[in-house]
C-alpha positions in Angstrom: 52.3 100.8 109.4 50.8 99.7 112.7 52.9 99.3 115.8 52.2 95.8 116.1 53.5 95.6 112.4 56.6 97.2 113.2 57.0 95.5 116.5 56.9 92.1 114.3 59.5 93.0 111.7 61.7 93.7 114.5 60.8 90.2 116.1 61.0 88.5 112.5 64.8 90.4 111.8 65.8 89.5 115.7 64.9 85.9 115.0 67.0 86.0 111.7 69.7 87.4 113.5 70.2 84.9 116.4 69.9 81.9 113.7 72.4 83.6 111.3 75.3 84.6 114.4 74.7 81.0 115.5 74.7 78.9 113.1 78.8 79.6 111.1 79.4 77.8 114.5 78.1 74.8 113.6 79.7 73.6 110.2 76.1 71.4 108.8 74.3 74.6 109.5 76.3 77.2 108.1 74.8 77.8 105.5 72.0 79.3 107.8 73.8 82.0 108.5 73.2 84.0 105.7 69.6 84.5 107.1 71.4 87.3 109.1 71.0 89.6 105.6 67.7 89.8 105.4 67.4 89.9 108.9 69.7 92.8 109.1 68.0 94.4 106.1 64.3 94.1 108.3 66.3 95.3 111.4 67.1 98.6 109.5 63.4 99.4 108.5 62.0 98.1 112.0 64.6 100.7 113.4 63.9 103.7 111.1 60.2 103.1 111.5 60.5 103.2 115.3 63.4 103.7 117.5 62.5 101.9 120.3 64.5 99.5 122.6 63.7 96.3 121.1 64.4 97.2 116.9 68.0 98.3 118.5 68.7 95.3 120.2 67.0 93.5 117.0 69.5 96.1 115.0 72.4 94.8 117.2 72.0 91.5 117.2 72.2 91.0 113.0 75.0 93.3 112.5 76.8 91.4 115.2 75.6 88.3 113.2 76.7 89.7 109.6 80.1 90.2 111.1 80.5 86.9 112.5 79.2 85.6 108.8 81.5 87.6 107.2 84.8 86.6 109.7 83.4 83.1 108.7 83.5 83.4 104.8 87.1 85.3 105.1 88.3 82.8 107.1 87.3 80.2 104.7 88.7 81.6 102.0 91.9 82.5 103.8 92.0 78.7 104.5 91.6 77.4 100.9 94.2 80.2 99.7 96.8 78.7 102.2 96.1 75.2 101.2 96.7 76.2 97.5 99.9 77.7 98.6 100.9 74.6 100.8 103.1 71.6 99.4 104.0 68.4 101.6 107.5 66.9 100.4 107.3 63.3 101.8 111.1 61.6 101.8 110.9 57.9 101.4 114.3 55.9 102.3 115.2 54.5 98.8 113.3 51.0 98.2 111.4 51.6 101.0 107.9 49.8 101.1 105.3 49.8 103.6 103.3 51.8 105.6 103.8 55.3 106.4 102.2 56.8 109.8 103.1 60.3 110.8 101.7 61.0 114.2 100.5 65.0 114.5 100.0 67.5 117.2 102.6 66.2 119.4 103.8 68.6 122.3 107.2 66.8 122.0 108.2 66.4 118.9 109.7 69.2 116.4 108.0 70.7 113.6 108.3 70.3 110.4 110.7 72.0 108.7 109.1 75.1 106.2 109.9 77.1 103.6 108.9 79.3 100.9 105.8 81.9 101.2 104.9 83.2 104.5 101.3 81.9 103.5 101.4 77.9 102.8 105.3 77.2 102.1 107.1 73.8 100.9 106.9 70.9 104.1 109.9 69.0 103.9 108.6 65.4 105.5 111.8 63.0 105.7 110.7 59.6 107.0 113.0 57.2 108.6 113.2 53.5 107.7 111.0 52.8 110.5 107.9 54.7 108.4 107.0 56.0 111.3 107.5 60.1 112.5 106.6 62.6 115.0 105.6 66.1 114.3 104.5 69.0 116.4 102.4 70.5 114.0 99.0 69.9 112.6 98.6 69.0 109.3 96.2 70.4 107.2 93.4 68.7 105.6 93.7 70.0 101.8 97.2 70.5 100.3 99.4 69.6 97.2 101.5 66.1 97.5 104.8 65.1 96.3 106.7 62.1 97.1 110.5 61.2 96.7 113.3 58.8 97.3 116.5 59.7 99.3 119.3 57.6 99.9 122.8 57.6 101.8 124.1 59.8 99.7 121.5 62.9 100.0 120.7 61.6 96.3 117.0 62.4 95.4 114.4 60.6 93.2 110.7 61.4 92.1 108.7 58.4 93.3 105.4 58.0 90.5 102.4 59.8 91.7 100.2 60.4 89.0 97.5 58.6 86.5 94.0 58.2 86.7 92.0 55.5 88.0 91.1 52.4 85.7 93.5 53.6 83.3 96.3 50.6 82.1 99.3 53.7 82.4 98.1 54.4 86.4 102.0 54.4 87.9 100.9 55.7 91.6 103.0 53.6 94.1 100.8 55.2 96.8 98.1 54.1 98.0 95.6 55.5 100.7 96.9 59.0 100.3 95.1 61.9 102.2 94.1 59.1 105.2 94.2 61.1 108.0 92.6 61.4 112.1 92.6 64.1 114.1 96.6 63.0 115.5 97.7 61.0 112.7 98.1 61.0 108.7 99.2 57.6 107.0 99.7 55.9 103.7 100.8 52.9 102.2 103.9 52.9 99.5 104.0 50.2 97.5 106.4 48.1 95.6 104.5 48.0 92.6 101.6 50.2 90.6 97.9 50.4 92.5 95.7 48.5 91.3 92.4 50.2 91.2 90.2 46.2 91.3 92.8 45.3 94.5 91.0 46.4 97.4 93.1 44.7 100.0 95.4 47.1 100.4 92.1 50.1 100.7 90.3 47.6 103.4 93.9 47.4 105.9 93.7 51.4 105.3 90.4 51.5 106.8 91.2 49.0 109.3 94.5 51.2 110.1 92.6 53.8 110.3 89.8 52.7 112.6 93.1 51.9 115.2 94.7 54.9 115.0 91.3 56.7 116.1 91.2 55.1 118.6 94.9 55.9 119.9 
């Protein structure tokens, strides 16, 4: 092979390499980063074909890329493990109905009380009658749900949380569930069963939501 040959799979990999340890950054372009394998996989033939300054940087370059790929896809993982492994225990004052606005990431608030595994754990959410709580900590965006009643007397209740849409037997009480900003998380509990054709209550969560961005 020619020395401008190998000179150009060294350019080609070194190309690769800066687009694939870029672009994990960048969460609509990750997906780019895998270029970094092939690009590592020229860097190693540009390098055994000729030793010279640029096919090391090249060589450099995409192994510092496929580690930062890699850190990527563990973290990713890691994250969808922990959501698995993470419940959020909402306590609703008994007969309580309205809507629920928990504000996040606040320096002077408490956290959430936790237990269970040192990965995820069991968030036990109490809400006052106001519907309205602060919390140090930052929610995460994927976890598992579960919503009760407390009253006076430390007595507990399941509230309904479960159907499917359309479906006559739907028994959910809550409605917007999952609406979230980056500093707050809200919902609405209801008095009665969603109805999946009543869009009132789904066009003040967007409306809600719209203000709270903003806050």
């Amino acid at each position: 092979m020619s020395e401008s040959k190998k000179q150009g799979t060294a350019t080609i990999a070194l190309i690769l390499g800066i687009i694939g340890g870029v672009a994990p950054f960048t969460y609509f372009l990750m997906a780019l980063g895998f270029l970094s394998v092939p690009g590592l996989i020229l860097a190693i033939l540009a390098f055994r074909r000729t030793k010279t300054s640029f096919s090391k940087i090249s060589l450099a370059v995409n192994i510092v890329a496929v580690s930062v790929l890699a850190f990527f896809i563990i973290q990713i993982n890691y994250n969808d493990y922990k959501s698995s492994k993470t419940v959020y225990q909402y306590y609703l004052p008994k007969g309580y109905c309205g809507w629920v606005i928990i504000k996040t990431k606040d320096k002077n608030a408490n956290p959430i009380p936790v237990t269970g595994n040192s990965i995820g754990g069991i968030y036990k959410i109490i809400i006052p009658l106001t519907g309205k709580i602060e919390t140090s900590d930052a929610l995460v965006d994927w976890h598992k749900t579960e919503y009760f009643w407390y009253t006076e007397k430390d007595t507990v209740s399941f509230i309904p949380e479960s159907g499917t849409w359309g479906n006559a037997d739907y028994k959910s009480l809550i409605h917007c569930e999952g609406a979230s900003s980056e500093n707050y998380q809200h919902f609405y509990l209801s008095d009665k069963p969603r109805n999946p054709q009543d869009t009132a209550v789904l066009t003040a969560c967007d409306r809600l939501f719209d203000e709270l961005k903003k806050k």
